[in-house]
KOLMIGU-264482 format. One line per 5 residues: their letters; for each residue y, x, z of N, C-alpha, C. Coordinates in Angstrom, 3 decimals. Layout:
a> Y X Z Y X Z Y X Z  ...
END
This chain:
xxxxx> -1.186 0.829 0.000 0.000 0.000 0.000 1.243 0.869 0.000  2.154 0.385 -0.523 3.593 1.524 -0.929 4.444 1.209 0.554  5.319 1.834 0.681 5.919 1.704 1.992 6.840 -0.050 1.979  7.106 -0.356 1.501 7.483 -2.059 1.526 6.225 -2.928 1.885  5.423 -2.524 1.053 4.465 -3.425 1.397 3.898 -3.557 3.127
xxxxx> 4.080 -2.043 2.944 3.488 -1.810 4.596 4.347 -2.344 5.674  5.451 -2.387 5.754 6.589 -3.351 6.762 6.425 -4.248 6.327  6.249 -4.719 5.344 5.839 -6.808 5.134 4.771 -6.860 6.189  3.520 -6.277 6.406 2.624 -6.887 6.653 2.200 -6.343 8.149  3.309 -5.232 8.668 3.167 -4.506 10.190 4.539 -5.615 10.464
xxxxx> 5.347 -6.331 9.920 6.465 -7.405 10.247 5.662 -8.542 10.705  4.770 -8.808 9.694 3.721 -10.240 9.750 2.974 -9.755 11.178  2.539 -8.634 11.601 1.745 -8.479 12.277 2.667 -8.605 13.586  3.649 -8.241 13.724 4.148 -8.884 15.184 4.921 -9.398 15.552  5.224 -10.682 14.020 5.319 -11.668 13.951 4.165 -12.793 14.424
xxxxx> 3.148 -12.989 13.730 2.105 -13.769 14.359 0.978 -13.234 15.178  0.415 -12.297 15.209 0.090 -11.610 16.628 0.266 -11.010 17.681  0.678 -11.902 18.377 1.656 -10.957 19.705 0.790 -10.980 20.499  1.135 -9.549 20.862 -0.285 -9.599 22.212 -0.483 -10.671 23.136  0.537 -10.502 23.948 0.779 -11.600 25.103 -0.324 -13.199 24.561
xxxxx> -0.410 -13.064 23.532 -1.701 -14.612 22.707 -3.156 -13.769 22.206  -2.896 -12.482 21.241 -4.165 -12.260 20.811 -4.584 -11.578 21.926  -4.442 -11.150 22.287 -5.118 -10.070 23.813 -6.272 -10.933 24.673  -5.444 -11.919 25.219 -6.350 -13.054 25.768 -7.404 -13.404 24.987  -6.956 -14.104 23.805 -7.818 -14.536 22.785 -9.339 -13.608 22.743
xxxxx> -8.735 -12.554 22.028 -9.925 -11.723 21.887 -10.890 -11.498 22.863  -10.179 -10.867 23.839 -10.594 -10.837 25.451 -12.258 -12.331 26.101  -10.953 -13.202 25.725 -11.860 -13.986 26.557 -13.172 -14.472 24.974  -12.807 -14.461 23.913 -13.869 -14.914 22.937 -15.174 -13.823 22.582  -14.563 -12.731 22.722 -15.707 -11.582 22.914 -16.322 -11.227 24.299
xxxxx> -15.561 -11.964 25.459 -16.466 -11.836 26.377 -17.628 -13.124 26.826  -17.304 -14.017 25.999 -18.038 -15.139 25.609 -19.376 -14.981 24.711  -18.992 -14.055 23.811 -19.998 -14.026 23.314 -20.860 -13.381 23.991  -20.492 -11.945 24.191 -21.093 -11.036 24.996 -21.799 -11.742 26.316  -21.305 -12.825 26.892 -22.509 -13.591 27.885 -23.511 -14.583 27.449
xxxxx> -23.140 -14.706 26.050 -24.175 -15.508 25.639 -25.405 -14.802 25.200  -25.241 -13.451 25.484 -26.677 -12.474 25.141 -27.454 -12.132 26.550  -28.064 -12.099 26.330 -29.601 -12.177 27.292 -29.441 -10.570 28.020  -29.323 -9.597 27.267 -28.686 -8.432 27.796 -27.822 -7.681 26.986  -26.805 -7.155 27.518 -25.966 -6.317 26.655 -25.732 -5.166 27.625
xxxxx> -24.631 -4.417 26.157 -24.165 -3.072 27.129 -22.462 -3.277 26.919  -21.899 -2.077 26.724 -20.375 -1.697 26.416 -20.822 -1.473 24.688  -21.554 -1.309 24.386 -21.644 -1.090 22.982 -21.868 -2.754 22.187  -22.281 -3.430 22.969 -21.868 -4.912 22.614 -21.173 -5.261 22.603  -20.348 -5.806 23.862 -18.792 -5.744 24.232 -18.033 -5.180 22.915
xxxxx> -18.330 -3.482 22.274 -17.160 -3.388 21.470 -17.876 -3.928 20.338  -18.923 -4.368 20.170 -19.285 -4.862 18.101 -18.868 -6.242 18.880  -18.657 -6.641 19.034 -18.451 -8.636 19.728 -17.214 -8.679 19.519  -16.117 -7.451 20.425 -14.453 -7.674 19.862 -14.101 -6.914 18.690  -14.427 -6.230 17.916 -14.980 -6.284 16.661 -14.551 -7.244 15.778
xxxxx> -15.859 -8.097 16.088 -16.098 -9.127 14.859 -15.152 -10.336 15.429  -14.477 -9.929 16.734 -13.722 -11.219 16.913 -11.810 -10.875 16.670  -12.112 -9.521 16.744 -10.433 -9.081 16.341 -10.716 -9.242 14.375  -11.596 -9.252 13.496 -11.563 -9.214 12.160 -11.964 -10.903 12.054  -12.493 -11.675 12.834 -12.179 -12.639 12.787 -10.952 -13.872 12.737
xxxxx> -10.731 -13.612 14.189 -9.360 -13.998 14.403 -8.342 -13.825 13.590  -7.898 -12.094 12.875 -7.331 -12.028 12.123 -6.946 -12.569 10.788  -7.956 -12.728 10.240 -8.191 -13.276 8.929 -8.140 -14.710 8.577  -8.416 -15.469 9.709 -8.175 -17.030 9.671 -7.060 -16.991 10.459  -6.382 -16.471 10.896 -4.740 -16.642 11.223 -4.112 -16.322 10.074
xxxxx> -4.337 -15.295 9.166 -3.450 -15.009 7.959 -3.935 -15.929 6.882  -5.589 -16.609 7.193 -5.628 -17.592 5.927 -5.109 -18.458 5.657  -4.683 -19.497 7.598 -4.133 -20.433 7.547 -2.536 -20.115 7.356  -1.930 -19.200 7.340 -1.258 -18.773 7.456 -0.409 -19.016 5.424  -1.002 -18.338 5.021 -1.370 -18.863 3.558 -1.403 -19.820 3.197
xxxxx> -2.133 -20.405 3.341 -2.564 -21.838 3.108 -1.035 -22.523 3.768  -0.584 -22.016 4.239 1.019 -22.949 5.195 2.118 -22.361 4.364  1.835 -21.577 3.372 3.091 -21.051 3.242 4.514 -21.846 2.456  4.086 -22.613 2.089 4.557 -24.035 1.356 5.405 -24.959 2.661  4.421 -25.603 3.403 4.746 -26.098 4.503 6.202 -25.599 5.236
xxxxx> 5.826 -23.747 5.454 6.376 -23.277 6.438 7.903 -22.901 5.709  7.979 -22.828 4.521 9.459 -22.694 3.765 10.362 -23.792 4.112  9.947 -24.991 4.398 10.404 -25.850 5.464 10.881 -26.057 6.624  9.624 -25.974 7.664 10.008 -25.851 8.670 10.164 -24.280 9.469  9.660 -23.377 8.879 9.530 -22.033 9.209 10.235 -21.346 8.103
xxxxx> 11.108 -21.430 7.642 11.787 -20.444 6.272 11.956 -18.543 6.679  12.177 -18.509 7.850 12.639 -17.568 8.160 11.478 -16.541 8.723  10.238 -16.998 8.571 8.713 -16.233 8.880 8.934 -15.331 7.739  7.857 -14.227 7.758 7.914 -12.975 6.861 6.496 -13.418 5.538  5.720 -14.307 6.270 4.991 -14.819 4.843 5.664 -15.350 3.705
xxxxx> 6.648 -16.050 4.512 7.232 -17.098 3.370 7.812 -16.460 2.731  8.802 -15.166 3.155 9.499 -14.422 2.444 8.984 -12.747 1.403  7.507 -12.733 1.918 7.580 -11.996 1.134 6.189 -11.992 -0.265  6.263 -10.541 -0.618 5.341 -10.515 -1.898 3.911 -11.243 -1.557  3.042 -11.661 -1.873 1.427 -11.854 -1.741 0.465 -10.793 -1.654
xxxxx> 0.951 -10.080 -2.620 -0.322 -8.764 -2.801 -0.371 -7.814 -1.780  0.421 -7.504 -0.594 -0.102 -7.184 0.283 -0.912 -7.759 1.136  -0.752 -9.054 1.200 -1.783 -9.976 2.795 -2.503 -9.990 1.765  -3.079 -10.082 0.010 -4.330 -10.554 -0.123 -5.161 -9.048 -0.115  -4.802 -7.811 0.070 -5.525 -6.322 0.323 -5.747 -6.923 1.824
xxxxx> -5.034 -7.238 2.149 -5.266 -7.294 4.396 -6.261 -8.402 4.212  -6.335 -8.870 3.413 -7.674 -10.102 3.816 -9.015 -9.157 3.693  -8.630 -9.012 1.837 -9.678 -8.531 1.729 -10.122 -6.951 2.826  -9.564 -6.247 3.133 -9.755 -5.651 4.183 -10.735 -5.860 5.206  -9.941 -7.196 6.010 -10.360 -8.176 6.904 -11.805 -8.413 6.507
xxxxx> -12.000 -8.676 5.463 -13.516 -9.402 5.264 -14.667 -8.499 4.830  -14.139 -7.145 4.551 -14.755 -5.990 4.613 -15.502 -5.387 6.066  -13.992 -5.294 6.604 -14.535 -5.105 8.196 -15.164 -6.288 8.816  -15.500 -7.157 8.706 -15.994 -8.291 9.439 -17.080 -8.304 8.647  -17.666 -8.088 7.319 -19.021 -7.831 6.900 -19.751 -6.542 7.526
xxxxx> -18.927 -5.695 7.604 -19.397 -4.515 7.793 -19.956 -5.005 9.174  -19.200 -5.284 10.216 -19.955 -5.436 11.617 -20.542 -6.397 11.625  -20.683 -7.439 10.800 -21.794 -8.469 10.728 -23.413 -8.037 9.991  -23.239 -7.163 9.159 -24.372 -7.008 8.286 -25.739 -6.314 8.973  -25.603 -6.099 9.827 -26.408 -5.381 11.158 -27.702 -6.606 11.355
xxxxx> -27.096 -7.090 11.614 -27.748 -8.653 12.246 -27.509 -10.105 10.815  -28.514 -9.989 10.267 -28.483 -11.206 8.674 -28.007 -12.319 9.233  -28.522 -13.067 10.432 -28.351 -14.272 10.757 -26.547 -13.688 11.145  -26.192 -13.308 11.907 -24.247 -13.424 12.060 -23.580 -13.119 10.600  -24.362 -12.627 9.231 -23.557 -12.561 8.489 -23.607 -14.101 7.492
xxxxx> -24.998 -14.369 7.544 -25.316 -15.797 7.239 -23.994 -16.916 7.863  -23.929 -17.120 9.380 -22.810 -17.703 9.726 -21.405 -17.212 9.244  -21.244 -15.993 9.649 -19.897 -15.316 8.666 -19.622 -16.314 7.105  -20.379 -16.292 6.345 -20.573 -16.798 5.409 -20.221 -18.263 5.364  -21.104 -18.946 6.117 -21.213 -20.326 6.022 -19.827 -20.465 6.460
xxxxx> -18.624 -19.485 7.625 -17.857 -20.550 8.469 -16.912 -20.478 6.940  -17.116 -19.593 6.087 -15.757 -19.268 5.236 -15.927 -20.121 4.496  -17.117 -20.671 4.041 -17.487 -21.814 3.310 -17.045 -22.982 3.696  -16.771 -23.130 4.981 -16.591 -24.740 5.231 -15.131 -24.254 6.042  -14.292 -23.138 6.342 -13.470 -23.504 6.128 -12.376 -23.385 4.658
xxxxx> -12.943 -23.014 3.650 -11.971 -22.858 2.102 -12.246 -24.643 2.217  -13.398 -25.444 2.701 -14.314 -27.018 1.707 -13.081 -27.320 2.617  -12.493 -26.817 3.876 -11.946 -28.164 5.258 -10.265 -28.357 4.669  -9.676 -26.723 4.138 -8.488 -26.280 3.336 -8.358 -27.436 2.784  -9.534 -27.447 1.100 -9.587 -27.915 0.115 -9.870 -29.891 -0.126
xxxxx> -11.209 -30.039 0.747 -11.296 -31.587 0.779 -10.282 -32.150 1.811  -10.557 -31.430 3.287 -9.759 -32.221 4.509 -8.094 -31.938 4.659  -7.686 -30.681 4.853 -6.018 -30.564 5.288 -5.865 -31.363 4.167  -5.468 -32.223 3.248 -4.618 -32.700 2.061 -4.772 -34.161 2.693  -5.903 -34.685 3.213 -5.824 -36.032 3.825 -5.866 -36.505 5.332
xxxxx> -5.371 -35.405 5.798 -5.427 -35.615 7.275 -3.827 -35.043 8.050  -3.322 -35.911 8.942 -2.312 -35.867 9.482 -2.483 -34.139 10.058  -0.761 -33.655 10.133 -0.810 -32.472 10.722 -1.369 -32.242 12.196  -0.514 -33.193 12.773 -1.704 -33.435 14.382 -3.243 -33.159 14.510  -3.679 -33.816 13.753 -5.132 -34.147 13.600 -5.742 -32.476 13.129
xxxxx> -5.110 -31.826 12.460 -5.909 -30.563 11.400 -5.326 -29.523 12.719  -4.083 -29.565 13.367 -3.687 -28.576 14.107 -4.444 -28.650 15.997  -5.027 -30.009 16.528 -5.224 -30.368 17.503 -6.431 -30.649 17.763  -7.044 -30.898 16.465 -8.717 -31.368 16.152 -9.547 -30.656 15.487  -8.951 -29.922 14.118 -9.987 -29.322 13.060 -9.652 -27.888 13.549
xxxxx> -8.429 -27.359 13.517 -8.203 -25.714 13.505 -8.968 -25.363 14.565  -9.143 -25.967 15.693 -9.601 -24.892 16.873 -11.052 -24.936 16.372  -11.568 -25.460 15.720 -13.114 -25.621 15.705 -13.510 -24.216 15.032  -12.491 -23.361 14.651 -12.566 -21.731 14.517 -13.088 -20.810 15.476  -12.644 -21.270 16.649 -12.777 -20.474 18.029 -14.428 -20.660 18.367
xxxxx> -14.866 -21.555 18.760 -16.292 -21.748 18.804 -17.096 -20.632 17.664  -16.703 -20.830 16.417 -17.919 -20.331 15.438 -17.103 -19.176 15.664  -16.315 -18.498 15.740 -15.651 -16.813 15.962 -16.903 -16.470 17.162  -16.521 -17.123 18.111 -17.505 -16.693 19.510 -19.308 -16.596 19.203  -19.566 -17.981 18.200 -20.608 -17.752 17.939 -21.092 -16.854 17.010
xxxxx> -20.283 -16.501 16.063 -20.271 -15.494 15.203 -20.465 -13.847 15.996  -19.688 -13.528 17.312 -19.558 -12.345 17.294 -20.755 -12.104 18.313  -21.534 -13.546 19.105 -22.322 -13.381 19.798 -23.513 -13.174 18.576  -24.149 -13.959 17.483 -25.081 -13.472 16.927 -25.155 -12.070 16.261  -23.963 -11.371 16.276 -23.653 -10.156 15.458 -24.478 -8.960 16.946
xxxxx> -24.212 -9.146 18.159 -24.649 -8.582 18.688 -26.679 -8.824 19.323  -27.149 -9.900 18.133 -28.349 -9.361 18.839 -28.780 -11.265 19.304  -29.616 -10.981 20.077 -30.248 -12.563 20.872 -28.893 -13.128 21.693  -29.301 -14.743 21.689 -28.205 -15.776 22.038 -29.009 -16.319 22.710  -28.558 -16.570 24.079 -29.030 -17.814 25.125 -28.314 -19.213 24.383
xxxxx> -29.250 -20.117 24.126 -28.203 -21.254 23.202 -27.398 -22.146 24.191  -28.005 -22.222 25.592 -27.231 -23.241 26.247 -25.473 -22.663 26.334  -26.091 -21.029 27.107 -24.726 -20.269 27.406 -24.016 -20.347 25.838  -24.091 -20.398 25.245 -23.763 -20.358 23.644 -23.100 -21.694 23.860  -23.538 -23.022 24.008 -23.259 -24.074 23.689 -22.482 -24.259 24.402
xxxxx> -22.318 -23.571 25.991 -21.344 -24.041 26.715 -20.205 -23.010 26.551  -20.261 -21.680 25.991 -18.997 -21.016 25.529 -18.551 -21.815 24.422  -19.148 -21.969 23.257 -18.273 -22.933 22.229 -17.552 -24.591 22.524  -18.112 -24.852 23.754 -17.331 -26.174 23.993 -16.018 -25.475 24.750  -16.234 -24.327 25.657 -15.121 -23.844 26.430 -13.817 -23.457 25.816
xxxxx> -14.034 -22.702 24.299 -13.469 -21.920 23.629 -12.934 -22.914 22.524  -13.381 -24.024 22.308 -12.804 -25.022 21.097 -11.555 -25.726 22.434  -12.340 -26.579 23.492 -11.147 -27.292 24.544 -10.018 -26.325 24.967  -10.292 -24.771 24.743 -8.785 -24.188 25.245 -7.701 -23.858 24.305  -8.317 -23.805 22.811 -7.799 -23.296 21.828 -6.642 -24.841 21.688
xxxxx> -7.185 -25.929 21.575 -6.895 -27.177 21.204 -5.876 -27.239 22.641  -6.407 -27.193 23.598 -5.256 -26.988 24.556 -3.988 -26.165 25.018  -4.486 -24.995 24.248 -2.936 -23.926 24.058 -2.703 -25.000 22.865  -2.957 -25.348 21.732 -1.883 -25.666 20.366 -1.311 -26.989 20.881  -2.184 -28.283 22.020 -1.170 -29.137 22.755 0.007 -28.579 23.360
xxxxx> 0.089 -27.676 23.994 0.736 -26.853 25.444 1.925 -26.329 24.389  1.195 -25.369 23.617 2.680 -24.679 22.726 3.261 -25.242 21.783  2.919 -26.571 21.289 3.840 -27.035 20.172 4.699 -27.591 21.027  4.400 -28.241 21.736 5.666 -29.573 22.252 6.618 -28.455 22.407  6.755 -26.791 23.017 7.199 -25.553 23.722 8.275 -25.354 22.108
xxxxx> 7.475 -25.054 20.974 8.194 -24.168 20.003 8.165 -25.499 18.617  7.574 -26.034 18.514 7.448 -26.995 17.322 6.222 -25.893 16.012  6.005 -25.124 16.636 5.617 -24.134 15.921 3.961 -24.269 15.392  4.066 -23.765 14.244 2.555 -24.238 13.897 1.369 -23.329 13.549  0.385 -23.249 14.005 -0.516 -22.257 14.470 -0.856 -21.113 13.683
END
């Protein structure tokens, strides 16, 4: 990337990832996964935040994308809206490099890897166009957080399914509960 490109997308970066949000995030979704394994080490722990920092990333800049229309509206003054494309689409593809790479270890987490990108381009493509913004920002988006957690827990190996089932209900109700908590706060959209 030429030096412009590179401040577009280190601008984007702390613009929409500020620690003080992804830190937690990551934190608590890779340590979710990491208890949903039967045994782990510190070498789990780091392939789990891993696949949940190249996770996270990439469906924040997809939806992110996917808003950029929207956000010339109500967000004009964000650094997506304003700048070139061809840098965030190298950072995706990046993104989905590194998130294969630490998935490909384990077939079944790259299998899900796969499937979530699949159904979220189908949720983009069939659902956001007929569903209220409430509804896609309060109901559909968090349903990311669950399959991230479940994603970075199968990447590391065996899954207890209950502990599994009860991190993905934990991790969808908080996600959906920060985007209640912080919109009414900023009007701001995820």
């Amino acid at each position: 990337m030429r030096g412009g490109a590179v401040s577009s997308v280190a601008a984007y970066a702390r613009e929409r990832f500020t620690p003080s949000v992804f830190g937690p995030v990551v934190i608590l979704l890779a340590g979710a996964a990491v208890w949903t394994a039967p045994t782990t080490g510190i070498a789990d722990l780091l392939q789990a935040a891993g696949v949940v920092v190249g996770l996270v990333a990439q469906l924040r800049l997809w939806d992110d994308i996917e808003d950029v229309e929207r956000d010339r509206f109500g967000h004009p003054d964000r650094v997506l809206v304003n700048a070139r494309r061809g840098p965030f689409a190298g950072l995706m593809a990046a993104l989905i490099v590194f998130t294969v790479a630490l998935c490909a270890k384990v077939p079944v987490s790259l299998a899900a890897y796969a499937l979530l990108l699949a159904l979220s381009w189908s949720a983009y493509r069939a659902v956001r166009p007929h569903v209220a913004d409430g509804t896609w920002r309060f109901a559909i988006l968090p349903l990311k957080y669950p399959a991230i957690a479940g994603i970075a827990s199968l990447s590391i190996g065996g899954v207890d399914g209950p502990r599994l089932a009860f991190a993905a209900t934990a991790a969808y109700s908080c996600a959906a509960a920060y985007e209640a908590w912080h919109a009414p706060m900023t009007g701001a959209s995820s």
